[in-house]
N, C-alpha and C positions, 0 to 999 in steps of 0.2 A: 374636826377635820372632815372634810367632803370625802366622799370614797370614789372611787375609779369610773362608777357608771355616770357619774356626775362630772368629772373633767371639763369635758368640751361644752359644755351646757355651761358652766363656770367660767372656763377660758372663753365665750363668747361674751357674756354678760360681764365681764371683768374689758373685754377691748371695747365693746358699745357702752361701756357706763357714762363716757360723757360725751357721747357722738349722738345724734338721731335715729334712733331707731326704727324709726315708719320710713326711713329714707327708700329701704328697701335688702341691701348688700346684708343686713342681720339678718333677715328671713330665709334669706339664701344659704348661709353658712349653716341655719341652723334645718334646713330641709335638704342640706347635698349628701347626707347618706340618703337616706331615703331615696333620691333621684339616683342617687348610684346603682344602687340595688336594683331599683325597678326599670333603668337601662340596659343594664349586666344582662338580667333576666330577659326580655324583650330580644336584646340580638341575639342569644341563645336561644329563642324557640325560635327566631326566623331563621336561622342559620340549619336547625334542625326540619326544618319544614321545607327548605331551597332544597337539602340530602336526599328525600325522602319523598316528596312530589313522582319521580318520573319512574320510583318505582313503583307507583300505587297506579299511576296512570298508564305503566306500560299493562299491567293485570287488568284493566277492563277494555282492552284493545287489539285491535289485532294490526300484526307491526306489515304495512305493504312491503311485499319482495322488490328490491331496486337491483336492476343489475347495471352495474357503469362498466367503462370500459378497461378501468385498470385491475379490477376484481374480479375473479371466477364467477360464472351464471348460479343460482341458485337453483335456479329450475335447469336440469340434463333432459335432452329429448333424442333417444338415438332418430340414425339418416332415415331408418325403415319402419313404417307400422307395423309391417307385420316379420318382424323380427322371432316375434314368439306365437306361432301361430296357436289360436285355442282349436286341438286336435281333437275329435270325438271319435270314442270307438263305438260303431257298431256293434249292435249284438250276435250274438250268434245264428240266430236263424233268419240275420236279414239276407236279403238275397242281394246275389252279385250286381254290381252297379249295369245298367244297362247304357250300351254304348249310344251317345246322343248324335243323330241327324243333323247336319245342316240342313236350315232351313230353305236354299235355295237350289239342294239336290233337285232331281228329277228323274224321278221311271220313268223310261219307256218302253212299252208294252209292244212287242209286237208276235203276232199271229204264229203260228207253228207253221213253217212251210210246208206244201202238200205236194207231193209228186204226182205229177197226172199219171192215171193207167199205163201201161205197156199198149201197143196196139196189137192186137190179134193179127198174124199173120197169115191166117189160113183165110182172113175173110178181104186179104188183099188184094186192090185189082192190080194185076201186074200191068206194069210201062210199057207201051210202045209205042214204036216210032208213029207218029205221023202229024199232022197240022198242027202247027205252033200255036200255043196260046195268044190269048188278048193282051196278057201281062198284069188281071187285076187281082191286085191282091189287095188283103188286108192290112187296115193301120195297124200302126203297134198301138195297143189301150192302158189305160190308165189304172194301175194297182192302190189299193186299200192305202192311203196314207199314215205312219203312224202315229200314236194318241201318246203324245205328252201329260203326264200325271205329275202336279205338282205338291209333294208331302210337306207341310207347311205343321215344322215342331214347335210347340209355344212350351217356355219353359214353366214350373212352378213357382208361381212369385212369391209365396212363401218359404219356399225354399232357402236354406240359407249356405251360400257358398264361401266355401275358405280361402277359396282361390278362382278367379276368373279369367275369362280370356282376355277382354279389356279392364283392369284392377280399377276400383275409386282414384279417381285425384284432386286431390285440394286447390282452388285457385292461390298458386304463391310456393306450393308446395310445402316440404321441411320448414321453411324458415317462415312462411306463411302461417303454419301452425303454430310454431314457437312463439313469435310478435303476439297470437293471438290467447295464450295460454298464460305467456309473461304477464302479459296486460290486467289478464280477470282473475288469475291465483292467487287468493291471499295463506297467507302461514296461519295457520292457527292459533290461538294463542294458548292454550294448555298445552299440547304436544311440545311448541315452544319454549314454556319453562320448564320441562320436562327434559327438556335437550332433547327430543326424538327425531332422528332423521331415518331417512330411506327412500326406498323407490316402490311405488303405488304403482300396477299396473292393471289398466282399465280397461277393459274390452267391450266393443262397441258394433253395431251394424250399421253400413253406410246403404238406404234403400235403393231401388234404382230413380228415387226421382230424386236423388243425393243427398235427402233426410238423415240423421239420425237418429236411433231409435236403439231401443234394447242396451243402455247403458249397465255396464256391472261393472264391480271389482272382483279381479283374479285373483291377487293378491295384492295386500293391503300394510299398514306399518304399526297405523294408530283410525280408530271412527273416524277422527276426525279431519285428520288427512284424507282419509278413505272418500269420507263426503265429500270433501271441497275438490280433491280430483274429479270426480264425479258429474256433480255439479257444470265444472268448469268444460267438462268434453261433451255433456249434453247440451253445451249453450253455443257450441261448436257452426259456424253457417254453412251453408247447405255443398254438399258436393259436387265433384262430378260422377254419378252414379258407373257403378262397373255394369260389362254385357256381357253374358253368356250364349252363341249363337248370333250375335245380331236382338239380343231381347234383353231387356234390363233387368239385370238380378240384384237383392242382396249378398252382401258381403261382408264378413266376420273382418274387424279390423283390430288389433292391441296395441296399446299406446302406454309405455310406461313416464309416469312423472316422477322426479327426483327431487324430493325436500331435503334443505340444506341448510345448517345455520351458520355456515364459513363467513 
């Protein structure tokens, strides 16, 4: 008696015993485990590898910020730069600010009046009557004109101001800067899987030829948000520089950015 492992090996050779066997349909029956198994197997790793691709590919990437119009912005940029001014205290023994000149004042200098002498009385000739004069007298003459000083104050261009008479302005303004932050912010991609969000605030000086320069973070969330904020305000194009007096200053601006994974 055949034992169990041998069955279908039996029940095949027992149906082709008077059939053809090279026909072909035996090889089949006796090779369709084997194809079973090694199909089983096959959709199972691809099934396993379709799961698992996008999260291997989301890990060495970093995911672009889309802001559409049915979904909240990722990126928040309050109305004002300088919302949170970076305030600096002086030390103690600086001296009081000195009050600044416009540069288009003007002294004018004029002469101490002088009173002419008294005239001596006792060396008077007295008046009397008799022939009328010719009638010539003297012109009236021409006095000392006076001397216009123009004080012409040039500020420190190094200097850096928190606040000016004419502030920076961005061609476009708010939303001008927004379009232009939306566009080059990318999310990071560890802070990212990390779940980290918050708001980066960047402080910056706009020069008076509307450069920026002097990039820092104030306050930060993650590096690597820290950077790429950073990064993205230093590549910022040029302003319209602010004026202090009529003369183009620096100016301290803060811009905070908000990462979001809503």
């Amino acid at each position: 008696m055949e034992t169990k492992a041998s069955i279908y090996g039996s029940w095949d050779d027992l149906v082709f015993a008077a059939r053809n066997k090279a026909y072909g349909a035996y090889m089949l029956r006796r090779a369709y485990a084997r194809r079973l198994v090694l199909a089983v197997g096959m959709s199972t790793t691809m099934i396993a590898v379709l799961l698992v691709a996008p999260e291997i590919i989301s890990r060495f990437t970093d995911k672009p910020i889309l802001v559409t119009d049915g979904d909240p912005p990722i990126i928040y940029l309050r109305e004002k730069p300088q919302i949170i001014p970076h305030v600096v205290q002086p030390p103690k023994s600086a001296q009081p600010p000195v009050r600044t000149v416009n540069a288009n004042t003007t002294i004018q200098v004029v002469s101490d009046p002088v009173e002419p002498p008294a005239p001596d009385q006792s060396a008077a000739t007295p008046i009397t009557d008799g022939a009328p004069g010719e009638g010539q007298g003297v012109p009236d003459g021409v006095g000392a004109v006076p001397t216009d000083i123009p004080v012409i104050i040039e500020e420190d261009k190094n200097k850096i101001w928190l606040t000016a008479e004419t502030p920076p302005s961005y061609e476009g303004g708010m939303e001008g800067i927004m379009k232009f932050v939306k566009k080059k912010l990318r999310y990071p991609a560890s802070p990212r899987r990390q779940g980290i969000e918050g708001t980066v605030y960047i402080s910056f000086v706009v020069n008076g030829d509307g450069s920026v320069s002097d990039v820092a973070v104030l306050r930060g969330i993650h590096v690597d948000c820290d950077e790429e904020a950073a990064r993205v305000i230093a590549m910022l194009p040029s302003w319209k520089g602010g004026k202090q007096n009529g003369n183009p200053v620096r100016v301290r601006m803060v811009l905070p950015i908000t990462f979001s994974l809503q």
